[in-house]
C-alpha angles and dihedrals in degrees: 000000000000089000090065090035100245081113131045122199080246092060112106097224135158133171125235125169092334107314131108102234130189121227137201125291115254122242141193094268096050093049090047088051092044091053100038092056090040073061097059100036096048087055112057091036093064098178099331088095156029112235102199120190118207099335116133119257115200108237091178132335087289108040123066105154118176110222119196085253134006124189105227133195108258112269136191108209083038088238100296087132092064135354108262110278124204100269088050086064126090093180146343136217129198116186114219129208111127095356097057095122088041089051096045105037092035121024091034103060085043094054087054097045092059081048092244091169096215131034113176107197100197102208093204095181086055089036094226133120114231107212115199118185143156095049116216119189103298104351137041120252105212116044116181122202104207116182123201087281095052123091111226114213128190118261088196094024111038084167084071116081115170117179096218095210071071094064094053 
């Protein structure tokens, strides 16, 4: 679509079940919040992992949504030979500020459907982190509810440990 100019790079797109679908625009808080968590997490992977911000991961041949940040398995060629597919991703985040039903009622079941085995919504308006986990079809089956004095600890990942009040 940007080949034949419908599209621009600027435009905010994702694919879901095969429509293109607009999504909401990005503010100074949810970059800060991007950056600051592609921090942390860069940190204590090290090199056992990709953290990729904002880049599309293929679910199915019809869903390729782009989360703020996606885990993704250690490559070597970083993914430049295909774009990351579901079983290439360890977990996913989607930061939440105006988009938190679309994140929960679209992108989730969608996540669990391609069996990605951890989506954290962070609600950034309630200051919590919404930790889904054991997908089952279209749902996950444990969803944990983790306020600023919580520490949030990877259900994919247990290496990673993340005080929430951190995040905030």
């Amino acid at each position: 679509m940007c080949e034949s100019g419908i599209l621009t790079e600027d435009d905010r797109v994702e694919l879901i079940d095969g429509e293109v679908r607009l999504t909401s625009p990005i503010g100074p808080l949810h970059i800060a919040l991007v950056n600051k968590l592609n921090h942390m997490l860069t940190f204590q992977l090290g090199t056992q992992a990709i953290v990729s911000i904002q880049n599309p991961i293929q679910l199915d041949d019809f869903s390729e949504p782009q989360p703020d940040i996606a885990i993704l398995h250690a490559r070597e060629d970083f993914y430049a030979l295909a774009t990351a597919r579901a079983d290439d991703v360890l977990f996913v985040i989607e930061i939440a500020d105006r988009s938190i039903d679309y994140d929960r009622n679209e992108k989730a079941p969608r996540y669990a459907a391609a069996h990605i085995r951890e989506l954290w919504i962070v609600d950034v308006n309630r200051k919590i982190i919404e930790q889904y986990s054991k997908p089952h079809k279209e749902e996950y089956t444990q969803i944990l509810k983790l306020f600023p004095d919580a520490t949030l600890q990877s259900q994919s990942l247990p290496a990673i440990v993340i005080e929430v009040s951190k995040i905030f």
